[in-house]
N, C-alpha and C positions, 0 to 999 in steps of 0.2 A: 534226682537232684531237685530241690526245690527251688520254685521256679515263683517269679511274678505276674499274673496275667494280664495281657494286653489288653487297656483300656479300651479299644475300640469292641475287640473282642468281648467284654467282662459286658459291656451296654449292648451289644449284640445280645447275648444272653438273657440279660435283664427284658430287654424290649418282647423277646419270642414270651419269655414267664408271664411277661403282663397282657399279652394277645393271644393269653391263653393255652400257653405252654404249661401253665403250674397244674395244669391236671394230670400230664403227664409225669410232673413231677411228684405228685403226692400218691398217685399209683404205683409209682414205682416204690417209693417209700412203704406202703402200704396200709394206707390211710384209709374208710370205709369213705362210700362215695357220696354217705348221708351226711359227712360236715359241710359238703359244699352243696346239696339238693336240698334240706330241710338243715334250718336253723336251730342254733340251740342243742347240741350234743355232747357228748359227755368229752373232755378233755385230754390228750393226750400225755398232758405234763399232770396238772395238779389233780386229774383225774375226778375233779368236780362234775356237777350231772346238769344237761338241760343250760351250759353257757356258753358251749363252745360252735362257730362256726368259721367257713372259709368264706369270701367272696366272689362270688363270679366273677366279679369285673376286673379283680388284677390278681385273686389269689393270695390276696393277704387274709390271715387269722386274725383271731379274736376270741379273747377269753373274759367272762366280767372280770376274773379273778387275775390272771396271767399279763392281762394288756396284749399286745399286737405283737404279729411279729409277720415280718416279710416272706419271701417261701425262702431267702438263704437264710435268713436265721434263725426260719424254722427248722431246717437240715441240721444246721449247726447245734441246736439244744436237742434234736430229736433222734440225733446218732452220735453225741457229743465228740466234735470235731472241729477243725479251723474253718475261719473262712474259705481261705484257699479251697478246701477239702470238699465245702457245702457244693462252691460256683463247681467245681469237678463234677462232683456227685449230680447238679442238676444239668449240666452238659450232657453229661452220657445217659441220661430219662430222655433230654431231645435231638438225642444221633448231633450234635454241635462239637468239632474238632477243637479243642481248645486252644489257643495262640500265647506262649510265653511274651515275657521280657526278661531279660538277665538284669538285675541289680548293677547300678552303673560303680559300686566297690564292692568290691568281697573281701570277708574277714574271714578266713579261718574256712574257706573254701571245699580245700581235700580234704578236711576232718569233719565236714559237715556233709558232703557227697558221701562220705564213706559210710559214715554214721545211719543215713536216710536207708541205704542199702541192707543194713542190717534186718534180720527175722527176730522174731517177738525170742523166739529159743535164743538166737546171739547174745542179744542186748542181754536176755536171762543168765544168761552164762559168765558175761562181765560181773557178776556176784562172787562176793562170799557171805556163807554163812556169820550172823551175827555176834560180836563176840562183846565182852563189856567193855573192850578199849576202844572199840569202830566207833566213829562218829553219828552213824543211827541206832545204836543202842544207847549212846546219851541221849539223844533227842529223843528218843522215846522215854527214858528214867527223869528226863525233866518234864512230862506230860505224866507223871506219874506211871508210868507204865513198865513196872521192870521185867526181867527175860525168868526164864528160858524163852526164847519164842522160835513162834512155827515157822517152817522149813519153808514157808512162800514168800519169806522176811530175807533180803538179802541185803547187801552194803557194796557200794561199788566206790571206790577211794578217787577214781577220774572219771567224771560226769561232764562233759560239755556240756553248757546251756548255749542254747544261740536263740540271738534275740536280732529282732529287726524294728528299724528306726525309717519310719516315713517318712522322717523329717529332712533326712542325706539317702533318701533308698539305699540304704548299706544293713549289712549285717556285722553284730558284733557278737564275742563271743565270749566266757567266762570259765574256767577249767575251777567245777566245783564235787564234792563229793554228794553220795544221794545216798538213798533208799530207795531198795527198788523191791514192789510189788507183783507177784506174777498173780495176774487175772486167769482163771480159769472157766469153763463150761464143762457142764459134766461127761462130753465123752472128749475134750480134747485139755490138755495138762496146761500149755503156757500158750494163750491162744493173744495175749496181749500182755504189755508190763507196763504198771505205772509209776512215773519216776518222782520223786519229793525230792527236790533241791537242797542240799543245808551247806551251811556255811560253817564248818566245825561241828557243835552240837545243837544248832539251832537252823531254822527254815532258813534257806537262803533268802537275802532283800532284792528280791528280784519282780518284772510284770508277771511272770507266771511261775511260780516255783511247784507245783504239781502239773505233768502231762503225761499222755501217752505216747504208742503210738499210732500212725496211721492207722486204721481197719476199727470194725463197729468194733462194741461193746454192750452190745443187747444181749439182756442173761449172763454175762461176765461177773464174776465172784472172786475176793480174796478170800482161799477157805484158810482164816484165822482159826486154826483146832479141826480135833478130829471129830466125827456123830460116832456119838456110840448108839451103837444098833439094838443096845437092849433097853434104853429111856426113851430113842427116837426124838429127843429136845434136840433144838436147835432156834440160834437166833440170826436176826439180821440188823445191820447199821448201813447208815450213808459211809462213811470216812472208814479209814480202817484203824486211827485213834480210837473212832468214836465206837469202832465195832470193839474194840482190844478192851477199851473201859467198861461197856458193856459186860463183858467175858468175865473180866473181875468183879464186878459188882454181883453179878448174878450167877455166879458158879456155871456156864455151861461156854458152849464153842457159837462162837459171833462170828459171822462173817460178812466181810463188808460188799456191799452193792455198789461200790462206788461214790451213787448221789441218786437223788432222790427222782429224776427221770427213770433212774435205771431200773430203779428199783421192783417198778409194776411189771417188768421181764424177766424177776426171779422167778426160776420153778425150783420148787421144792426135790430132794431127790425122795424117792420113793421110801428111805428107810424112815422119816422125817414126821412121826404122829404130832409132834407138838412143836409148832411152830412160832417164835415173838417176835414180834416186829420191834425195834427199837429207836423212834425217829427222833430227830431234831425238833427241837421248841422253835421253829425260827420267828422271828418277829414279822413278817409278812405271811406265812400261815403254811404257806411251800411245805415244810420237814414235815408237819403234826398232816397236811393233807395227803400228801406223798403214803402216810405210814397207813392214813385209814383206808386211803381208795385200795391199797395195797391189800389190805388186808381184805374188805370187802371179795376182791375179787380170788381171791386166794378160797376164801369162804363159798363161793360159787365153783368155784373149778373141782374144789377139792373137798368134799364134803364131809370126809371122815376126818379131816386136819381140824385140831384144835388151834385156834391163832389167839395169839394176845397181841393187843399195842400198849407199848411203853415210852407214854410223853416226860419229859424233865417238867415238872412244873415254874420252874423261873422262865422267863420268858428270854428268846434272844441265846440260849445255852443249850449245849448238846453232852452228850454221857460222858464225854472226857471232862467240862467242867463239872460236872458232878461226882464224878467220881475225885478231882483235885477240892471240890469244897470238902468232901468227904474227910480225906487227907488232911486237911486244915482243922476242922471242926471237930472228926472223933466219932460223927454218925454221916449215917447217908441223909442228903435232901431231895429226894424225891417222889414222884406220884403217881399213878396211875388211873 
């Protein structure tokens, strides 16, 4: 069940991080012990070289590029997860028993106990395969994206969302249809699912209409298509729009990494000679840096792997708007 943590509890916590508990926490995470002994190291997230460091004195980061981030919200971007999930996560690095509160209303209680209780396989299983009347196969054909699609693509017609309000400590809840995503790793099938909100054939208007659930997602993949084992091409995307747009535009199998933290925890599988990275243009630099660090290091690991990166040259745009100006205009606008 999801639980609220006790305040006194939650600065309990916080106090031990900044007395020097966050080294415990960034080992556990497993962080080289050179971002907080020598400054200036290579970045986690945007994977930039010679900016990044921790601080002794309370454990907060620092990136020229990234800006600051505390050690919970370094948890939280660095194994992409809630808060709740980060203050857990750095509890049990310093042996600290965590302390609930119960929400003084509950909405929608037994279907949200129920729900948490669920395995990545369950929630999987509340699918069906995609058909052109399901309401995520419109949302996908108004992103330009039409089917057949692959078998990691399901539709689930009752989707709970539950959402919590700070403002009454209550939860409320919404009985909406999704898309749901199965995340895989190369030796285990449905190791996480990610759910897309809609509302008919359109993203639901919600604070979070994409989540997972609980457990990492390092190296998790939706394999959007098959590798054929006698070209060895393969690409990759943040989004799994953006990976499916990709797929069309360049004739081969995209598969999405998620986002662009996730990304630098792709491994390639072995059958895989030619590899494209496919990033996000984003207007703060995030997608295009995410795509090269990625690549760089792909480049070092794997020597015989041929890697391309493919930036959208408009700025602010990723493969699905490209592929929809496509659509519109009658050629592709893109760059390399």
């Amino acid at each position: 069940m999801y639980r609220l943590i006790e305040k006194s509890c939650l600065s309990h916590i916080d106090q031990v991080i900044e007395n020097g508990g966050w080294e415990s926490v960034y080992r556990q995470l497993g962080i080289d012990e050179k971002c907080w002994t020598k400054q200036n190291q290579v970045c986690p997230f945007c994977g930039g070289k010679d900016r990044f460091s921790i601080f002794k004195k309370n454990g907060v980061s620092y990136c020229r590029h990234c800006g600051s981030r505390n050690t919970f919200k370094f948890i939280q971007d660095y194994k992409y997860c809630s808060f709740v999930e980060a203050v857990e996560y750095a509890a049990d690095a310093l042996g600290i028993t965590v302390v609930y509160q119960e929400p003084k209303k509950t909405h929608g209680k037994d279907s949200k106990d129920s729900w948490k209780k669920l395995t990545a396989d369950e929630v999987w299983a509340t699918g069906t395969p995609l058909d052109e009347e399901c309401g995520s196969a419109r949302y996908l054909l108004e992103r330009g994206l039409p089917g057949p699609y692959p078998q990691s693509l399901r539709h689930c017609n009752e989707l709970v969302y539950f959402e919590f309000s700070e403002e009454d400590n209550s939860w409320s809840t919404k009985n909406l249809s999704g898309l749901l995503c199965q995340i895989s790793l190369p030796d285990i099938e449905t190791v996480n699912v990610l759910r897309i909100y809609l509302d008919g054939d359109h993203k639901a208007d919600v604070k979070t209409p994409k989540k997972v659930l609980k457990g990492g997602l390092a190296g998790g993949f939706v394999k959007l298509g098959d590798l054929n084992p006698e070209t060895g091409i393969l690409g990759i995307a943040e989004g799994v729009e953006t990976a499916l747009s990709a797929s069309i535009l360049y004739g081969m199998p995209v598969w999405s990494v998620l986002n662009s933290t996730n990304m630098h925890n792709f491994a390639p599988p072995k059958e895989v000679r030619e590899l494209h990275i496919f990033g996000d243009c984003d207007f703060n630099g995030v997608g295009q840096k995410a795509a090269f660090a990625t690549a760089a290091a792909l480049t070092t690991n794997y020597p015989d792997l041929k890697v391309k990166v493919h930036i959208p040259e408009v700025l602010d745009t990723d493969w699905n708007d490209v592929l929809l100006n496509q659509d519109r205009s009658g050629e592709t606008k893109n760059a390399f």
